[in-house]
FIZALO-992613 format. One record per residue (C-alpha): z, x, y; residue in one letter. Coordinates in steps of 0.1 Angstrom, whole numbers, plus 5000, padded with zeros to 4 digits. Example, Ala and Ser with C-alpha at 12.3 -4.5 7.8 and 13.67 -1.06 7.14 Angstrom:
BEGIN
507851234955a
507151374989s
END
This chain:
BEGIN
686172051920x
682871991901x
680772231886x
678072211916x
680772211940x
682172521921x
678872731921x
678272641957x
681972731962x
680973061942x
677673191961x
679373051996x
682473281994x
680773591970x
678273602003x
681073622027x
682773902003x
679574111994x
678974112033x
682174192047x
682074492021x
679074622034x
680474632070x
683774782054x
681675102042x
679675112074x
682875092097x
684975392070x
682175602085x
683775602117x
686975582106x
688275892131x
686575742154x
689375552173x
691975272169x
689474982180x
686975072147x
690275122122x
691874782136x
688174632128x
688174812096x
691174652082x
690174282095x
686974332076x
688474472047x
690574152045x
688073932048x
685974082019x
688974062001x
689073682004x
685573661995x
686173811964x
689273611951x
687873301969x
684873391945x
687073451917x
688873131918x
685072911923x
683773121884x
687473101867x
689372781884x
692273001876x
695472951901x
696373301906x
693173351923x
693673031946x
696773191958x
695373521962x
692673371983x
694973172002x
697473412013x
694573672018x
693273452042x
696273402063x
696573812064x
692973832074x
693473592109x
696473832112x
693674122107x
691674002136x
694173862156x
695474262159x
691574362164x
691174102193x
694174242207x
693474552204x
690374502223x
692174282250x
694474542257x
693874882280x
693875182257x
696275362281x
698875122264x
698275252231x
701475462228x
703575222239x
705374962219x
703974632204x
706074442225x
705174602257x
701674672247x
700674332235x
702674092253x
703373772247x
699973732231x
701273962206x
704273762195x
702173452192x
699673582167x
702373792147x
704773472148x
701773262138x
700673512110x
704273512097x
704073132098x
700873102081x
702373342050x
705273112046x
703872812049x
701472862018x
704473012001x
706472692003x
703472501995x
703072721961x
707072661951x
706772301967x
709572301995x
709172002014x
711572062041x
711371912071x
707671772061x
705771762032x
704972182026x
700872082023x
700771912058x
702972222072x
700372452058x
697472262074x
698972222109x
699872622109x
696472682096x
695072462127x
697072652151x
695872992138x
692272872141x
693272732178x
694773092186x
691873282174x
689473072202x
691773132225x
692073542219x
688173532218x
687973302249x
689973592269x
688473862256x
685273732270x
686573632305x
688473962309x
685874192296x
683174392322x
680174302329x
678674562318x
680574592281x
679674232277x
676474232266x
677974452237x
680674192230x
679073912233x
677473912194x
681273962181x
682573622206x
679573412187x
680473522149x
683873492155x
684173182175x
681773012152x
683873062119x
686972962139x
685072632152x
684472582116x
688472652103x
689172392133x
686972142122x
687972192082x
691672152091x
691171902115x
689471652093x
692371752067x
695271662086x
693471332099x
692971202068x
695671392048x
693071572022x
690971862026x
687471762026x
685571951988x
682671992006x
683272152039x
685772372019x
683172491995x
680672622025x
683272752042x
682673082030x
678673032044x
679872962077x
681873302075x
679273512058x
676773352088x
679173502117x
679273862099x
675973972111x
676773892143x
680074112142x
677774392128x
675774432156x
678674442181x
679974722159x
676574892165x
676274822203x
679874942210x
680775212189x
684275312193x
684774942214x
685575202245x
684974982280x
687174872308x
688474562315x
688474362345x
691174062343x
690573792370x
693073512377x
690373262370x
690373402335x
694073392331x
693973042342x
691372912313x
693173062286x
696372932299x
695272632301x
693272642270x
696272742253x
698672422265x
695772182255x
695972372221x
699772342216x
699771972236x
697071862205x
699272002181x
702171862194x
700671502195x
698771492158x
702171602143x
703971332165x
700971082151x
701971212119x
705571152118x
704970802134x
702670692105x
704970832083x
708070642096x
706470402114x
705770172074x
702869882081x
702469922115x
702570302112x
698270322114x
698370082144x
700670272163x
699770622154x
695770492166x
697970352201x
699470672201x
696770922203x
694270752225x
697270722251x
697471142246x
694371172251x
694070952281x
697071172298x
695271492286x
692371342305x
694471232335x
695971592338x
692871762337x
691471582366x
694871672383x
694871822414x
698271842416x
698771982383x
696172222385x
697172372417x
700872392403x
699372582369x
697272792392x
700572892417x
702672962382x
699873192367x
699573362396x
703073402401x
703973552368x
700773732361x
699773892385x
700974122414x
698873922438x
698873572441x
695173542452x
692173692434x
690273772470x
686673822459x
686673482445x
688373312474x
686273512498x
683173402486x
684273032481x
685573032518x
682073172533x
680272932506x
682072662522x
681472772559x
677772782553x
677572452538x
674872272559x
675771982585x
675472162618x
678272172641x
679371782638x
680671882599x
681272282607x
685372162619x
685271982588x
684372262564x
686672492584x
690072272579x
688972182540x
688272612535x
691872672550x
693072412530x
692072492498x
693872842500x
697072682502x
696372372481x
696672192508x
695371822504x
693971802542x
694271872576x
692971852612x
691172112639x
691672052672x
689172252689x
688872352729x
687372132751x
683872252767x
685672262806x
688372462789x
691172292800x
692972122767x
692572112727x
691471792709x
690971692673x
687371782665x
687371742629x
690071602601x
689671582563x
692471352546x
694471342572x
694471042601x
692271072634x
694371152664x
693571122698x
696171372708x
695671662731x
696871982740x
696672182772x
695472512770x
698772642792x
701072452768x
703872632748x
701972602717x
699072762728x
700373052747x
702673092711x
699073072691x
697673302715x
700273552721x
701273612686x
698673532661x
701073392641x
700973102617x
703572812627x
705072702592x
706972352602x
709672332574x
710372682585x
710072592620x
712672292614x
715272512594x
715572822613x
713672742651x
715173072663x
712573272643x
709873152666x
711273282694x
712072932715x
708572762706x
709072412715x
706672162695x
704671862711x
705871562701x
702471462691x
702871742662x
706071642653x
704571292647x
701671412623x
702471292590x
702971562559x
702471862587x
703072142572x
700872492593x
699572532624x
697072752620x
694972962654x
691873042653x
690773322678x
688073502690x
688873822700x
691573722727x
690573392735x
692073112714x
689272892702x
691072622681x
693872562657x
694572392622x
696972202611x
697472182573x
698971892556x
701972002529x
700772092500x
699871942465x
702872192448x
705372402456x
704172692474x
705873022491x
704373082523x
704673492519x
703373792538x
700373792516x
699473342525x
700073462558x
697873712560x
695273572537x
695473252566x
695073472593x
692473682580x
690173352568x
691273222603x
689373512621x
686273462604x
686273082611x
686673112642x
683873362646x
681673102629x
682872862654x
681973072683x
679073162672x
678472762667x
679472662700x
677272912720x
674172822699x
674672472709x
675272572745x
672072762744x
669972482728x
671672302758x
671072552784x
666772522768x
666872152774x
667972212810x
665372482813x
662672242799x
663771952820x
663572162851x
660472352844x
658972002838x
660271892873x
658672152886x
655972012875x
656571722888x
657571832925x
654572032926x
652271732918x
654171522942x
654271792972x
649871762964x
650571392970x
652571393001x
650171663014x
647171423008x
649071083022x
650271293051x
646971413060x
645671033055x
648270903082x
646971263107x
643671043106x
644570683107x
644970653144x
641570763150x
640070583125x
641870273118x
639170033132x
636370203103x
636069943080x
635170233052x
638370483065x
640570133052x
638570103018x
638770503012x
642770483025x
643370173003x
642170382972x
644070682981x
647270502987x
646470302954x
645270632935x
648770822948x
650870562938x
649370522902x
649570952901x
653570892910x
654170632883x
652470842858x
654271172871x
657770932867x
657070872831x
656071252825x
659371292839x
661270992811x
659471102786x
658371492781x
655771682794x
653771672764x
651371332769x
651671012752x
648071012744x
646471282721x
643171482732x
639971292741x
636371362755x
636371382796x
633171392811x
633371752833x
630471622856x
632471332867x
635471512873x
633771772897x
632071482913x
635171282919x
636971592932x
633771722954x
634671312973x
638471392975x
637971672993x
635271593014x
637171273025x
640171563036x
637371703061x
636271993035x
632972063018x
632572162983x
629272242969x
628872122930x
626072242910x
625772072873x
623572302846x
624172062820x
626571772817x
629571822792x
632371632772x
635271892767x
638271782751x
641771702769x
643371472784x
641671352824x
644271352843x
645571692836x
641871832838x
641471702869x
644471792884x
643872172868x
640772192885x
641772052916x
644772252919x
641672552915x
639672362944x
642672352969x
643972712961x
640172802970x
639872583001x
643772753012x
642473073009x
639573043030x
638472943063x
636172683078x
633272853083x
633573023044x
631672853018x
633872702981x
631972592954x
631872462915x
629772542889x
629472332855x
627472512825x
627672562790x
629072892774x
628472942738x
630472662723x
632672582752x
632172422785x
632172632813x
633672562849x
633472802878x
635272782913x
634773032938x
635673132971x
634673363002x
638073373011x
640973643017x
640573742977x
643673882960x
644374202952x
644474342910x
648474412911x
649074042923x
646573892899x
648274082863x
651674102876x
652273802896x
649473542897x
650473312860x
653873382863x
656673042875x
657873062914x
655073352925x
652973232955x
650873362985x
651273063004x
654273043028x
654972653021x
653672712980x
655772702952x
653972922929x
654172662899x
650672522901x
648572852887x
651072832862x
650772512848x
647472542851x
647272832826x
649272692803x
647872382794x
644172542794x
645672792766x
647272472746x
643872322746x
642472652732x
640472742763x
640873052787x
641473102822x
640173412839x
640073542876x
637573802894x
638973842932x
638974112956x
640774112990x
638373953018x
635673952999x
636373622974x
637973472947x
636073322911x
638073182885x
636073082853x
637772842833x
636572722794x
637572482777x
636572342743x
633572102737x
634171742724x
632271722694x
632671342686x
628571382667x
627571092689x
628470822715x
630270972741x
628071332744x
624971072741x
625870842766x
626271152791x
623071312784x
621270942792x
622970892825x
622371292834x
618271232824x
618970932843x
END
């Protein structure tokens, strides 16, 4: 090592040494104050013990202080290997043995510590049995630095919420000098020499982390918290920990193969890793391996197979993905599914008319056209017991399903596995079938009931699908008929007005002018049919947007109507006005107005219209001296659907009416009193176009 190297060697470890002493006086104040501070006591007092001979060897270059620092730093990842324990660990464990109270975790880090001691020992006396002592020291000291991310990876997953803000500083320092160690030994065992430069810092990379372990000190106190362990957790370090020892594995197979391997040895040890790391790569996108790591943790760690909060929140998650009801079966089966690890499956779902299953939805699995009645021995076995139907059971021991006989269609399914019901209350909705799964997996009491449970709330969500879409189905219907209502109403106006057309032909079919005015009515009737036939096709709502109608003409055109019926309506025009709408519907509004007026009174009474302006709306006035209508029928009765005076009526037309004035954004109001008269006012908006058409009326009115 060079002078410069040295001196950077020398302020790089002396920082990491003077630091970790300060920390060792602050943490001997709180020495009584429990086990977690004394375990971080004596990993800090290691590591400032490094320092120091690491700083002793950089000013001297003497050995003894190389080995000092060498074996010191083995003992200090022992140090806070037993501090991350300790912290991992409930402290109602304390009292009980290492074994028990540590685990396997334990043994790791106090067979790696162990390890790590001898390894440097036989690479001070030079024993290089089986491989060469220096190598065997770097790949130990690469698994320590491996172990330490795992401990600190754990201790992160498994620790509370709330305790990990506290943590989280001590996870950072830590994890950073072991990123460091990983990357120093790393490089050394790639290229067989320990690069001067990274070595010399290493001390700064340390001394950076310490600060960072001083505040968690500070937050935490006496390190007292609870923590929650989650499978998921489990799972990562787990897995964490094979890719760990499966890298280790493979460098010191590389290794070996260089070694052996003479002038091809580079070539194949290069072909050797990228084909580990292309399997590590393969694995991890496993779905097969990762459900059989995820079956095995559970299995042996836990009580429970199945962390619940997590798999009920990614079963609703998955319900309530969007798609409507079309991908609702799909998300069903693939929630199911992915409690079991199962790779797919199918729902067959009841048929609207009740009468059979079919399959309504299928993910990774084939599209059947197979059915099932609702009175078949599957069903009434879904129904009656709840249970869920596991085939390879069903095949070994039939007699524990109490004579169920399966369809052959089921039978036929390929990789069936469960048959799973989905209820609603006591009606059985639909039913799953699950393909086998991806590993090995016992289909307990606890799958069962997990199944079943998950099984209720999808079929719930189901239900409550199914009647949404039968109400949005039961609206159309109600908007189809309301419009034909319409419709019918319009057409009884026509059939009235041809009817009373052929009353008058045979006493006037030799008038040349009765033919013209018949001609036009038949023509205008049948142009009023086509147009109510397209209403019909095509909606209620117009094809045309709103446009300026002339009132004056409409009255005027309506005042001839009626007069050509053999009834007399007066028409007086204040001022000629363009409102906005669409014609046809206006007229028929206010003619619907004219003939209730005309039904309600008698041929000596008198029924008029009135045009004027109102403010900024058009008003249009039709009265009667007829038999009036009393308060209750007018507020209770007189805009609602089906409500009528008139014995042949259908009590749709007032109704229309008021809708369609209140979609333009006019009003519609009635002043009546029994035999005295009726007055409806109706206003509706002005056109304002600025010109043409307002202008052009206005000319032919002072015309």
């Amino acid at each position: 090592m060079g002078s410069k190297m040295a001196m950077i060697a020398a302020w790089s470890y002396g920082l990491a040494g003077v630091l970790a002493a300060f920390l060792m006086l602050y943490l001997a104040s709180g020495w009584r104050a429990g086990g977690r501070s004394r375990a971080m006591f004596l990993a800090v007092a290691l590591s400032a013990l490094w320092g120091m001979l690491a700083l002793a060897f950089a000013l001297t270059q003497q050995g003894l202080f190389l080995v000092g620092s060498l074996l010191t730093d083995t003992l200090r990842f022992g140090g806070w290997y037993f501090f991350l324990l300790v912290l991992i660990k409930p402290e109602a464990a304390e009292v009980d043995s290492w074994s028990r109270r540590f685990g396997w975790l334990g043994g790791i880090a106090l067979l790696l510590t162990v390890a790590g001691f001898g390894s440097q020992m036989l690479a001070l006396f030079g024993v290089d049995s089986p491989m060469p002592a220096q190598r065997t020291a770097l790949l130990v000291s690469l698994a320590m630095s491996v172990f330490g991310l795992v401990l600190i990876e754990q201790l992160f997953r498994k620790v509370s919420p709330d305790f990990r803000w506290s943590i989280k500083p001590l996870c950072l320092g830590l994890g950073g000098a072991f990123l460091f160690d990983l990357y120093l030994y790393s490089d050394a065992l790639l290229f067989n020499r320990v690069d001067v430069d990274a070595f010399s810092v290493r001390g700064f990379a340390h001394a950076l982390g310490l600060p960072l372990i001083a505040l968690s000190a500070i937050r935490s106190h006496d390190w007292k918290r609870r923590l929650v362990m989650s499978q998921r957790a489990a799972l990562q370090s787990v897995t964490l920990l094979i890719v760990g020892v499966y890298l280790l594995f493979m460098a010191s197979a590389g290794y070996y193969v260089r070694f052996f391997g003479g002038e091809w040895g580079r070539a194949v040890q290069m072909a050797l890793l990228f084909a580990a790391l292309l399997v590590l790569v393969a694995l991890t996108f496993s779905g097969s391996m990762r459900a059989r790591l995820r079956v095995q943790v559970g299995k042996h760690f836990f009580s429970y197979r199945y962390d619940y909060r997590e798999e009920w929140l990614r079963f609703t998650q998955t319900l309530s993905s969007q798609g409507g009801f079309s991908a609702m079966g799909q998300h069903v089966v693939r929630g199911l599914a992915d409690m079991v690890e199962s790779p797919g499956g199918g729902l067959w779902l009841k048929d609207p008319s009740g009468r059979f299953f079919a399959q309504a939805a299928c993910w990774n699995m084939p599209v059947s056209a197979a059915t099932e009645d609702e009175g078949s021995a599957l069903c009434q076995f879904l129904l009656n017991s709840g249970w869920v139907i596991n085939l390879e059971e069903y095949r070994s021991l039939p007699r524990r399903y109490d004579g169920l006989d399966l369809p052959a269609w089921l039978v036929e399914v390929p990789n069936a596995w469960l048959v799973v019901p989905l209820n609603t209350g006591s009606e059985l909705i639909a039913f799953v079938v699950l393909a086998t799964a991806r590993t090995r997996v016992d289909v307990n009491w606890e799958v069962n009931d997990l199944l079943k449970t998950a099984a209720r709330q999808a079929g719930a969500f189901l239900g409550q699908m199914q009647a949404s879409e039968a109400l949005l189905e039961v609206r159309k219907f109600d908007s189809f008929n309301r419009m034909s209502a319409f419709v019918v109403h319009d057409l009884k106006n026509i059939v009235a007005q041809l009817s009373l057309m052929l009353k008058n032909a045979e006493r006037h079919r030799d008038n040349p002018e009765f033919q013209k005015d018949m001609l036009m009515t038949v023509e205008h009737s049948v142009e009023r049919m086509r147009q109510l036939m397209m209403q019909l096709r095509e909606g209620a709502t117009p094809l045309d947007g709103p446009r300026g109608i002339d009132l004056a003409d409409v009255l005027r055109r309506i005042q001839t109507a009626k007069s050509g019926q053999g009834r007399s309506v007066d028409v007086k025009i204040e001022e000629r006005l363009v409102a906005r709408g669409h014609e046809e519907r206006i007229e028929r509004v206010i003619g619907h107005l004219v003939q209730n007026a005309l039904d309600a009174t008698n041929a000596n009474g008198r029924v008029w219209m009135r045009l004027a302006r109102q403010g900024t709306q058009a008003l249009v006035e039709v009265g009667d001296t007829g038999h009036g209508m009393s308060p209750e029928f007018i507020r209770e009765r007189l805009f609602k659907p089906f409500q009528t005076t008139k014995p042949t009526g259908m009590g749709i037309g007032a109704y229309e009416s008021f809708q369609y004035v209140h979609e333009l954004g006019g009003k519609l109001s009635v002043d009546s009193a029994v035999d005295v008269g009726t007055q409806v006012s109706l206003l509706l908006p002005l056109f304002d176009s600025g010109t043409g058409l307002q202008s052009d009326a206005s000319a032919k009115e002072t015309e």
